[in-house]
Every structure is written in C-alpha cells, then in structure tokens.
C-alpha beads as a LAMMPS data file, in Angstrom:
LAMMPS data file: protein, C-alpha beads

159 atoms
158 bonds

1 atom types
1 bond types

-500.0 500.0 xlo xhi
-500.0 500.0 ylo yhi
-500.0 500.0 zlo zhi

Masses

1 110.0

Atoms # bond

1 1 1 -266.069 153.849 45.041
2 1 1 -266.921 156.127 42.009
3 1 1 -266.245 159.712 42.836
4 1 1 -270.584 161.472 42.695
5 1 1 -272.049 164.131 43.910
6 1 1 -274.175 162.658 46.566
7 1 1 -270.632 161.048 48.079
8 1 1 -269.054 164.713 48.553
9 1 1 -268.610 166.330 52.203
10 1 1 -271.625 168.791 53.249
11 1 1 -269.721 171.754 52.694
12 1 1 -268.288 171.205 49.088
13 1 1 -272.543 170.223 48.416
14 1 1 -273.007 173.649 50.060
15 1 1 -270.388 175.224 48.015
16 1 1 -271.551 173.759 44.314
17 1 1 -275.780 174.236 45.839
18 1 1 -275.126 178.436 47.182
19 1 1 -273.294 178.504 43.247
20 1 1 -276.200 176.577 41.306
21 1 1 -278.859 178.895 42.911
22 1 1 -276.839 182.233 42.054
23 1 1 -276.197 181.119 38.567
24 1 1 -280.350 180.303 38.007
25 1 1 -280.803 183.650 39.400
26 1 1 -278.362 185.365 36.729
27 1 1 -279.386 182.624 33.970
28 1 1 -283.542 183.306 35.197
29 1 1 -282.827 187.238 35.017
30 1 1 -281.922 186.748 31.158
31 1 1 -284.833 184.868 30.494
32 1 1 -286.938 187.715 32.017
33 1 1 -284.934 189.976 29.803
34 1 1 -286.188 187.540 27.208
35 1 1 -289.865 188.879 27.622
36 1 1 -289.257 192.441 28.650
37 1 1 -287.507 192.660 25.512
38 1 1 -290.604 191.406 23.307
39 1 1 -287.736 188.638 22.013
40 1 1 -290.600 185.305 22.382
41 1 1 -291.802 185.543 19.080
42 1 1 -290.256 185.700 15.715
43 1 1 -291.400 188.998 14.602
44 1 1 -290.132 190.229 18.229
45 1 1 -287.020 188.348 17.362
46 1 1 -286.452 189.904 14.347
47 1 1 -287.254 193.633 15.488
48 1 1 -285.015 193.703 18.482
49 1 1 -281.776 192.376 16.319
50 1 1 -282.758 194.380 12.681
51 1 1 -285.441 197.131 13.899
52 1 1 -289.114 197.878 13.150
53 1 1 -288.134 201.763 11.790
54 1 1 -289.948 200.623 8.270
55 1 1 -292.945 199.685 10.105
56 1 1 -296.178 201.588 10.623
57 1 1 -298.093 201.982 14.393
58 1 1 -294.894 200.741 16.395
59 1 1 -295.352 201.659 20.186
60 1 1 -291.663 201.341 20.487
61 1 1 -289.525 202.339 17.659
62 1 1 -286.040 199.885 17.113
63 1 1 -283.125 200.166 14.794
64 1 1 -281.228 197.246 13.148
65 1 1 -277.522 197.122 15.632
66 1 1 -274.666 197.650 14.019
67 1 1 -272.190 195.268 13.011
68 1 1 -269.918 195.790 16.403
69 1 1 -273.255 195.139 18.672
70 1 1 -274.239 191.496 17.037
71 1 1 -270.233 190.511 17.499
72 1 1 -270.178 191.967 20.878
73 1 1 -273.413 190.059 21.692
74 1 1 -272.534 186.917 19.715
75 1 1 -268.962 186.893 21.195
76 1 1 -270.133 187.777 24.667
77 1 1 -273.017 185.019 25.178
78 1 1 -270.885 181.954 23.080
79 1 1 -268.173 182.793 25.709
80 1 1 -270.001 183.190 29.179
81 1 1 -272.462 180.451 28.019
82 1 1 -270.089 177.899 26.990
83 1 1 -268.461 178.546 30.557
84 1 1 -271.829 177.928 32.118
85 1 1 -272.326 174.448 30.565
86 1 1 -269.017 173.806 31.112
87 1 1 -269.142 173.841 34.638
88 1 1 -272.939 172.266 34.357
89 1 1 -271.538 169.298 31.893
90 1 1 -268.632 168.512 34.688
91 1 1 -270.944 168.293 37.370
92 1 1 -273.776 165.851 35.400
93 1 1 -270.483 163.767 34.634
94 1 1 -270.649 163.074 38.934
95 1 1 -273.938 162.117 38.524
96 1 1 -275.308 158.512 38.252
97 1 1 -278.165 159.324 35.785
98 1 1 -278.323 157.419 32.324
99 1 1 -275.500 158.085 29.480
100 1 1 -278.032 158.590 26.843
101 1 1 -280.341 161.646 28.896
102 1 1 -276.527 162.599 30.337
103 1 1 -274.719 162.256 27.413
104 1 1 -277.566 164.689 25.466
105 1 1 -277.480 167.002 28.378
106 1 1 -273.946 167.822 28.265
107 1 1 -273.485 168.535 24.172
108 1 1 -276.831 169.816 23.295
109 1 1 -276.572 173.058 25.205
110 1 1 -272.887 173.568 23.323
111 1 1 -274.868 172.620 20.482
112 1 1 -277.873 175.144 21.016
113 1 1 -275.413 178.042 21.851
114 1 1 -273.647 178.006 18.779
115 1 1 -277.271 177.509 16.538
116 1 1 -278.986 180.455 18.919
117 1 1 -275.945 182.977 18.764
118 1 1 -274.552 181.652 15.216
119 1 1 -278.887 181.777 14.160
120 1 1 -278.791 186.107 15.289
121 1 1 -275.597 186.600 13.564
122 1 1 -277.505 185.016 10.536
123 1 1 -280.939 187.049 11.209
124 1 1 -278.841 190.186 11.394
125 1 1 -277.748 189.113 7.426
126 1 1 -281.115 189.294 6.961
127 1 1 -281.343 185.181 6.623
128 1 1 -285.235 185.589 8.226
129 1 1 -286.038 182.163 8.518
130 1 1 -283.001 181.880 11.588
131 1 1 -285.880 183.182 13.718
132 1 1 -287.294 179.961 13.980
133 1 1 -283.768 177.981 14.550
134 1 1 -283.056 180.770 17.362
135 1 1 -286.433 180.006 18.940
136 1 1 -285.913 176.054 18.995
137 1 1 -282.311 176.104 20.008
138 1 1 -282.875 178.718 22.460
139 1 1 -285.939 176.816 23.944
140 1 1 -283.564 173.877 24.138
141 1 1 -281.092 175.204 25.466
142 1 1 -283.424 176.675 28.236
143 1 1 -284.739 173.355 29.218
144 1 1 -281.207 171.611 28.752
145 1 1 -280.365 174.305 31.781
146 1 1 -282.914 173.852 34.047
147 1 1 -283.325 169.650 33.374
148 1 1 -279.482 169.231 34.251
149 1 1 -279.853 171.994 37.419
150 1 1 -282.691 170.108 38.844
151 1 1 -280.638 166.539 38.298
152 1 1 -277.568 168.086 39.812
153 1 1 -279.399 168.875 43.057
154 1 1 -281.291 166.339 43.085
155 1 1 -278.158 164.071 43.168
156 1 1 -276.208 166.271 45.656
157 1 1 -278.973 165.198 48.240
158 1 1 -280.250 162.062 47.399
159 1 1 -280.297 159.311 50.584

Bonds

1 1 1 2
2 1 2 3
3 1 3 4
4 1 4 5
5 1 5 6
6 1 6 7
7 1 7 8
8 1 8 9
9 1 9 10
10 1 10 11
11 1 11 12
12 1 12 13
13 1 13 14
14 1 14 15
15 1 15 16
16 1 16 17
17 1 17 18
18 1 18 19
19 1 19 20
20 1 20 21
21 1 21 22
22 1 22 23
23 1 23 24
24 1 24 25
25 1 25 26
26 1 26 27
27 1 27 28
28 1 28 29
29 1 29 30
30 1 30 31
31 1 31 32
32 1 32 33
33 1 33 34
34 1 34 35
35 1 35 36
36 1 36 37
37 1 37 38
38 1 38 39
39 1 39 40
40 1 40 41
41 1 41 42
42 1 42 43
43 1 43 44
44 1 44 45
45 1 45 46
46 1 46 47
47 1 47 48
48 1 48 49
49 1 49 50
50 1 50 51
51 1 51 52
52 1 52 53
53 1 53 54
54 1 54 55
55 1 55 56
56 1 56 57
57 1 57 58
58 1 58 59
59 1 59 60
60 1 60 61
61 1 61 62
62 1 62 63
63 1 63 64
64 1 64 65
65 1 65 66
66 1 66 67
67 1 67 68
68 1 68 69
69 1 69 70
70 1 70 71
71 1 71 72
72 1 72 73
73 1 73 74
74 1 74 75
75 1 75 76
76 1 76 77
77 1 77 78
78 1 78 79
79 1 79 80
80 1 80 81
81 1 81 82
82 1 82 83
83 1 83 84
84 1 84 85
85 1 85 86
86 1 86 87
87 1 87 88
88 1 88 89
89 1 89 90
90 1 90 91
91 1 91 92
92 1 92 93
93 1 93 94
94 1 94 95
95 1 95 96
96 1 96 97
97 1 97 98
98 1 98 99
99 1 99 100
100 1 100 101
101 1 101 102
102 1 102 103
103 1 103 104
104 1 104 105
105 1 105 106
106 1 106 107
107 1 107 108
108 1 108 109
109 1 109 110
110 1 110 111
111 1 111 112
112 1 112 113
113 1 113 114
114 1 114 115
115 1 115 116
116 1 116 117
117 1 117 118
118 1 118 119
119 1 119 120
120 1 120 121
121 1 121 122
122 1 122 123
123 1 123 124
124 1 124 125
125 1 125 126
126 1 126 127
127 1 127 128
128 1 128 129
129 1 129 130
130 1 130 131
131 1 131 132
132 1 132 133
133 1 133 134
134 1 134 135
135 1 135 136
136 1 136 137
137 1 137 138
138 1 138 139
139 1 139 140
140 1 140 141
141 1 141 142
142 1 142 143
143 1 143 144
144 1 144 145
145 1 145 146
146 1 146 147
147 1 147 148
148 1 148 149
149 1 149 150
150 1 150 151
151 1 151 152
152 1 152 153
153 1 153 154
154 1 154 155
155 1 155 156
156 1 156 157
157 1 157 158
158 1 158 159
C-alpha cells in the first residue's frame, strides 16, 4: 500500500495539521508585513529596499539599507524559506495529486525564492527593473504556498 497522507494514524494527521496552521499563521503574518510595509507595488518595492530620501512630499521618509541589511535579509529568508518548502515539498510527495501540478508545486517555490531574494539583492544594485521579477516570483511563490497547504489538508482528511 503506498505510504499517503490520508493512510497516517489520527494523531501524526494532528501533529503535521496543529504544524500547517502555525506555519500559515507565521507565513500569513509576513504577508501582512507585506502591506504594512507599502512593499505591493514597485515603487513601494523599490523605496523600502533603496529609500525615497531624494523624493519630494514623502509621508514617511526611507533610506537605501546598507550592504549588511540586504545579506542579512537575503540570507535570512533563502534559508528559513527553503526550510519551509522543504518540509511542504515532502509532504505533497505523500499526496496522490497529479505529477505535473505536484511536480510544479514542489520546485517552483525553490525557484521563486531564489528570483524574489536574488531579484532585492539586484534592486538594491540599483538593477530597477527586478521590481517586477520580485513581484511575479513573490506572487508565485505566495500562491505555490497556500495551493500546496490547502492540497496537503485536503489529503490528510479525505474519506
């Protein structure tokens, strides 16, 4: 019988459910930040990551981050988020969806991370043009999350 999701005992669908809901609530509380941070648009994009000081009638004056902040947010998110889809890829593998949607599922978020975090490491060079790649792989990547989440559960508890 081939090891799924929906075959596992109640507690270890408990166990993987109680973690999928925490991690939405930490990845849904960065999306927030997403908005609060005016980072949904590319001239939003652009200000929070190289600053809006040489721009008249600002109502909230930013400054381009240093070298140290773009590695310590590139290096921080690539790490933690790679971890994330890790754990997300493993658990579509137990699933019996189709290859293809599984198969793009699992590597596009990898994909997206490195175009999203790699794309702000480029902005910061002042490549402007990444804002655009950073909003499309970041959109991606965002759906990619919550497409698999809602196939994982809905595996876990399917009759």
């Amino acid at each position: 019988m081939k090891s799924t999701l929906s075959n596992l005992s109640k507690d270890v669908k408990l166990l993987i459910s109680t973690f999928l809901i925490v991690l939405t609530i930490g990845f849904f509380s960065g999306t927030k930040f997403l908005f609060y941070s005016n980072t949904t648009t590319p001239i939003g994009i652009e200000e929070h990551y190289n600053g809006n000081e040489f721009s008249d009638n600002q109502e909230v004056m930013k400054f381009k981050k240093s070298e140290k902040e773009i590695l310590n947010i590139v290096h921080s998110h690539i790490l933690s988020m790679s971890l994330i889809f890790l754990v997300i890829g493993y658990f579509l593998t137990k699933t019996d969806i189709s290859n293809p949607l599984k198969n793009f599922l699992i590597v596009e978020p990898f994909v997206s991370i490195v175009l999203t975090f790699g794309g702000i490491y480029m902005l910061w060079l002042e490549i402007s043009w990444f804002t655009y790649v950073i909003m499309i792989s970041g959109i991606l990547l965002h759906v990619c999350y919550f497409l698999a989440v809602f196939l994982i559960f809905k595996e876990l508890y399917k009759k």
